[in-house]
C-alpha positions in Angstrom: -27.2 -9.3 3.2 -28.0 -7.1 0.2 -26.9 -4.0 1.8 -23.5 -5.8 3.1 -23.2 -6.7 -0.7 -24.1 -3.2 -2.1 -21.2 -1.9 0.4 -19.1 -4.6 -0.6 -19.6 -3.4 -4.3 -18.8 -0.1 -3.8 -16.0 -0.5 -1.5 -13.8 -2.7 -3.9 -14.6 -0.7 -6.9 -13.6 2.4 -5.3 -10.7 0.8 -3.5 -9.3 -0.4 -7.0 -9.7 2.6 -8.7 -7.6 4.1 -5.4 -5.1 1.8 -5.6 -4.6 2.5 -9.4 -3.8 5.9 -8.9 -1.8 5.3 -6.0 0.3 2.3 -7.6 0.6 4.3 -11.2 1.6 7.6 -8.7 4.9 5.9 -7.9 7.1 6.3 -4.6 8.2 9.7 -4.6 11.2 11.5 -3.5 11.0 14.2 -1.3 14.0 16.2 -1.8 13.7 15.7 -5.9 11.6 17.7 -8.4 11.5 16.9 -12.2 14.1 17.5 -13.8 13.7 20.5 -16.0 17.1 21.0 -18.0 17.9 24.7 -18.9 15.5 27.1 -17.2 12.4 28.3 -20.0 13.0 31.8 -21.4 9.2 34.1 -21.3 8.8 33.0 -24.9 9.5 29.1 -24.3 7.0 29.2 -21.7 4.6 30.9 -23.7 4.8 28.9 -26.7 4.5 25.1 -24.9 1.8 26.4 -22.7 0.0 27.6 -26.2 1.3 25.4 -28.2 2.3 22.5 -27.1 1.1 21.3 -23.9 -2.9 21.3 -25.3 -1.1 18.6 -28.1 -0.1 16.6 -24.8 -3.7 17.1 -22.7 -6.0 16.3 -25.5 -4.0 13.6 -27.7 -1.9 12.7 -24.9 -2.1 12.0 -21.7 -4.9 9.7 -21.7 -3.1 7.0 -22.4 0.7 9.0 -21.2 -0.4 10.8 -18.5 -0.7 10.7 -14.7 -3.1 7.7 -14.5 -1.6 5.4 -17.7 1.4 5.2 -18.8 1.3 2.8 -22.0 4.2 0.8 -23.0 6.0 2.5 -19.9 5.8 6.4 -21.9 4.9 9.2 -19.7 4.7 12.7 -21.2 2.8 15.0 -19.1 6.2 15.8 -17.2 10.0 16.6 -18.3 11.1 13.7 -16.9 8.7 11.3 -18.0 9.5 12.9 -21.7 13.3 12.1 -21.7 13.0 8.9 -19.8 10.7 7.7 -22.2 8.7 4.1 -22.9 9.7 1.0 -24.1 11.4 2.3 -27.3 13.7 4.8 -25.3 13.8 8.2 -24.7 10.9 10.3 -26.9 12.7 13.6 -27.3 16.2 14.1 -28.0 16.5 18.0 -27.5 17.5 19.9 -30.1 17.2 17.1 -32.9 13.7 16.2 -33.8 14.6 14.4 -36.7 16.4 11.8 -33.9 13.3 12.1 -32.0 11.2 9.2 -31.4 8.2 11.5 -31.0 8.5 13.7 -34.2 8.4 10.2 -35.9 5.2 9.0 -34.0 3.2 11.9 -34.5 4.8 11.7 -38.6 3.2 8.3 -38.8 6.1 7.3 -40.6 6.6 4.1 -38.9 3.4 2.0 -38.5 4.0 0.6 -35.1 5.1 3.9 -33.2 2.0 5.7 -34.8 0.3 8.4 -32.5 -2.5 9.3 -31.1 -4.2 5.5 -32.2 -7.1 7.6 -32.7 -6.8 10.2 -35.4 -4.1 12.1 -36.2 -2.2 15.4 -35.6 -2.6 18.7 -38.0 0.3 20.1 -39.7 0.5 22.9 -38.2 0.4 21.0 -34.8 3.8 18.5 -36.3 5.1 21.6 -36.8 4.8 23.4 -33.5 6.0 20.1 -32.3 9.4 20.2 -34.2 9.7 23.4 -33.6 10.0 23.3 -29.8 12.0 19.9 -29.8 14.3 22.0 -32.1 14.6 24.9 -29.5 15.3 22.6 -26.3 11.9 20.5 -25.9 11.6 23.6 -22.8 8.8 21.8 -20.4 7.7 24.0 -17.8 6.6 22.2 -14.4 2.9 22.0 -13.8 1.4 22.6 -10.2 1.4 19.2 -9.8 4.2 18.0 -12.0 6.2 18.1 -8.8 4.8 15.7 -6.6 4.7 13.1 -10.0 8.6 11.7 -9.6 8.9 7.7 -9.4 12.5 7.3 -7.3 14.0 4.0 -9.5 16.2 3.4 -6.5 13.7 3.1 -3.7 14.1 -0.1 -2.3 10.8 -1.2 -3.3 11.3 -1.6 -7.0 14.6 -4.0 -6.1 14.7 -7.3 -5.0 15.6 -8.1 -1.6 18.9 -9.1 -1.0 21.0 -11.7 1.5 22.7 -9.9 4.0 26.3 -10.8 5.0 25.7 -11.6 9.0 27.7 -9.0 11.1 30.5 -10.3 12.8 30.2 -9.3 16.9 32.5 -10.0 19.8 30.4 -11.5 22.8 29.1 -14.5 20.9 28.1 -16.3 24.1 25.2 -13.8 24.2 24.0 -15.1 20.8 21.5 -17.4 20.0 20.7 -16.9 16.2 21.2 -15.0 12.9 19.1 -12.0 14.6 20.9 -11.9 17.6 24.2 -11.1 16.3 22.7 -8.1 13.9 21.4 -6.5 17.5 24.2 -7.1 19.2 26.2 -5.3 16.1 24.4 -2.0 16.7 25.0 -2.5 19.9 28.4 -3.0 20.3 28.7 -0.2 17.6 27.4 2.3 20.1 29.5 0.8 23.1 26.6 -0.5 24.5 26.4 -4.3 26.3 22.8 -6.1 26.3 20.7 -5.9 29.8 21.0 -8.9 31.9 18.5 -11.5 31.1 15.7 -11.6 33.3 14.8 -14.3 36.3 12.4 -16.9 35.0 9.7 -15.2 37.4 9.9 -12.0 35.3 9.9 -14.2 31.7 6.7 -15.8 32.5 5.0 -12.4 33.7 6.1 -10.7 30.4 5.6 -13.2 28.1 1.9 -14.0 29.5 1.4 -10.5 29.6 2.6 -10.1 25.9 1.0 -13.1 24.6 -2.7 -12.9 26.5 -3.0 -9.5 28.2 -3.3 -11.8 31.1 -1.0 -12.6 34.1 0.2 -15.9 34.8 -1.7 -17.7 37.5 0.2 -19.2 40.6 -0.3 -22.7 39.5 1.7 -21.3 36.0 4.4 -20.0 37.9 5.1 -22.8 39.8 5.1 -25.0 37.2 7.6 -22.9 35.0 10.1 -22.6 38.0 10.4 -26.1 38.7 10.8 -27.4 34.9 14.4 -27.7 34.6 14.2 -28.6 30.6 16.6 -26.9 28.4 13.4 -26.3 26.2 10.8 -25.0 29.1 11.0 -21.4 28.0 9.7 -22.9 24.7 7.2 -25.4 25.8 5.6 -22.2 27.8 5.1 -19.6 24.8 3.8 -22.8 22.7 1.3 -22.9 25.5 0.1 -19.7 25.8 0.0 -19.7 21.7 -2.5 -22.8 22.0 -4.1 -20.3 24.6 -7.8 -18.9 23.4 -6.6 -16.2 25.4 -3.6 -15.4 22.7 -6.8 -14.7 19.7 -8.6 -12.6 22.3 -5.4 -10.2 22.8 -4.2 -10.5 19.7 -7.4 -9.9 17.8 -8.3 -6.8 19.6 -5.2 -5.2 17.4 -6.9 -5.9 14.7 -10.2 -5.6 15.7 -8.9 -1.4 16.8 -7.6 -1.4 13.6 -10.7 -1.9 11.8 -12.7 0.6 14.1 -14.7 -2.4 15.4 -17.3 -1.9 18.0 -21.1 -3.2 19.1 -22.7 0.1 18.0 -22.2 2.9 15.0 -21.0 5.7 17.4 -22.7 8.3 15.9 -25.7 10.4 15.8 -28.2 8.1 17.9 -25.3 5.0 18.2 -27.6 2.3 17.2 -26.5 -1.0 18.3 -25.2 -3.6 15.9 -27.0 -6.8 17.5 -24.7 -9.3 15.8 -21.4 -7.5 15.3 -20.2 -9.9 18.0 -20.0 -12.1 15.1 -17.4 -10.7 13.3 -15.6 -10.1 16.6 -15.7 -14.0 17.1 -14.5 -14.3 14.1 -11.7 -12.5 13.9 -10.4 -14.2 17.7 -10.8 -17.1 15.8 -8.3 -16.7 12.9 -6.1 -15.9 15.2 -6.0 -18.9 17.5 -6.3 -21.2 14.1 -3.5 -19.1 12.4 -5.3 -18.5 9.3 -2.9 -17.7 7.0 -3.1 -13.7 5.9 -4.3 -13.7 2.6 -7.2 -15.5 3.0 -8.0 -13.8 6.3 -7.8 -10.4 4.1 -9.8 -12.0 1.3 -12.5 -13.3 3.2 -13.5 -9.6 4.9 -13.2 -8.0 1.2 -15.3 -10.9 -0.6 -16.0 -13.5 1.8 -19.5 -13.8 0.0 -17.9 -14.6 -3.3 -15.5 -17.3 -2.1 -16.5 -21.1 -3.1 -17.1 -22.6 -0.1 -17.2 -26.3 1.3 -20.3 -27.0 3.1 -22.9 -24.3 4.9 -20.4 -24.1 8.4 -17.5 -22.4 5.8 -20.2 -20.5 3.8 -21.3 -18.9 6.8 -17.8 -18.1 8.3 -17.0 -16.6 5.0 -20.3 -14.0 5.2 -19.5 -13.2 9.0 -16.4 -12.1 7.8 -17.5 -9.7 5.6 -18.8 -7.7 8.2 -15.7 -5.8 8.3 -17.2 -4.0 5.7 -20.4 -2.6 7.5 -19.1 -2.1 10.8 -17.6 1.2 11.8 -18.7 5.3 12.2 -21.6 5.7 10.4 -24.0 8.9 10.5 -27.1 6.9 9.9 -29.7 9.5 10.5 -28.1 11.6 7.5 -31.4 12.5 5.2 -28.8 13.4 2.3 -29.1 9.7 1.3 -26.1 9.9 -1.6 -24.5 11.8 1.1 -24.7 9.1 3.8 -23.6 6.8 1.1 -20.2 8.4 -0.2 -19.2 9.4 3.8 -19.6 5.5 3.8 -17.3 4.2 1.2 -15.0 7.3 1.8 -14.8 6.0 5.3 -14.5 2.3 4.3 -11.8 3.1 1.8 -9.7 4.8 4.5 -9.9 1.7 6.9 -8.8 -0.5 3.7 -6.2 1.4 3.0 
């Protein structure tokens, strides 16, 4: 228990500092780099990377840079720079008397005041001015380039209705769906295969739904029932199936490198991994709804619980976290202990 705790720890701390860096990274376009206006004489280069861009690393970026972005401002690249924050763009080339930057670093204006802590020389106000007076020229970094958020990636929108296409052989469709497939398809001069006979329905829907093929006594009963809803009636069957959580589990149970040993070094078994195994068959044939199915493997242990039968469920499911690889006859200890999380973060994410 302790040691599925320590993991636990460690895992989610990790995992959010991850996902930070990931989320504040941005989706990224692939064919974009930042934009960089007029291309840097020799002498602009020379004086940002003297001058200017040690202003940005040490007084900064900390709170602008690559990892935070206060109040929206980013300034460790071009693009962040004219975008700007919440108060609009923070250079306006050429002008740094318009330049919401110049006036920060002035302390002029109370609220915009920057850095928070302590305050720029004059000579550094002045080298400031200076190259927002002769173009604000921002060389890219190394890593500048992979930095650009894409505002029009369909992430950042919200999802919108779509206007149902309108096809020709309506008779084949039965829903919404339907007629977007048959769109594409009728796009392309294609027609839709012929439906199958209800002997090769049941075989591929028993197959799909339970890895399993349908017994005779299945068969026989599906080509007899004459119901408009018998194709229905079957799938709800082989949903209700214990055999559906046993197929449909092992997805998940692949996906989370689940096995009965560590598979490594000397492959020591894990006596009650079964467990977790059970569990996760389980959640599927009870349809546990996602996000509690996620929650309980992350922090199953620090989820209220109703009665000892939940508690315990809740703890089994946390052994997502200490299954998997694991080199357990390492004797670099800190070693065996960061290949662990690394390991665990990658399955998380």
């Amino acid at each position: 228990m302790k040691v599925v705790e320590m993991n636990r720890c460690m895992l989610l701390k990790l995992v959010y500092g991850a996902v930070l860096l990931v989320g504040e990274t941005g989706i990224l376009r692939a064919d974009e780099s930042p934009a960089q206006g007029a291309e840097p004489s020799a002498e602009q280069i020379k004086f940002f990377e003297s001058k200017i861009r040690p202003i940005f690393h040490e007084s900064c970026n900390k709170c602008h840079g690559e990892k935070k972005q206060f109040a929206g401002l980013r300034l460790d690249t071009r693009e962040g720079l004219m975008k700007g924050g919440d108060g609009g763009p923070s250079v306006v080339p050429g002008k740094p008397g318009e330049s919401l930057l110049i006036q920060a670093v002035k302390e002029t204006d109370e609220a915009l005041r920057m850095p928070q802590e302590g305050s720029l020389t004059e000579e550094q106000i002045s080298d400031l001015e200076k190259w927002v007076e002769m173009g604000a020229p921002f060389p890219a970094s190394p890593k500048s380039g992979k930095q650009v958020r894409d505002p029009n990636h369909w992430i950042f929108h919200p999802a919108a209705n779509l206007d149902v296409p309108t096809v020709k052989n309506m008779g084949w469709v039965k829903n919404e769906i339907d007629q977007f497939v048959l769109a594409k398809l009728e796009e392309a001069g294609l027609s839709p295969a012929e439906q199958g006979d209800k002997l090769t329905l049941i075989r591929r829907v028993t197959f799909d739904l339970t890895g399993l093929p349908p017994t005779p006594e299945e068969v026989a009963e599906f080509l007899a029932d004459e119901r408009g809803d018998a194709y229905a009636r079957m799938v709800d069957r082989l949903l209700d199936s214990p055999a559906y959580g046993e197929r449909w589990g092992r997805h998940w149970l692949d996906t989370v490198r689940y096995a009965d040993s560590n598979g490594l070094d000397e492959n020591v078994a894990h006596g009650n991994a079964w467990r977790y195994r059970d569990y996760v068959v389980a959640a599927h044939n009870s349809d546990k709804p996602y996000d509690q199915f996620i929650l309980e493997q992350l922090a199953g242990d620090l989820l209220p619980a109703e009665g000892d039968t939940q508690r315990h469920e809740h703890l089994i499911a946390t052994g997502f976290i200490s299954i998997g690889p694991k080199v357990l006859a390492e004797v670099n200890m800190d070693k065996m202990k960061m290949d662990i999380i690394d390991e665990q973060i990658e399955t998380v994410g």
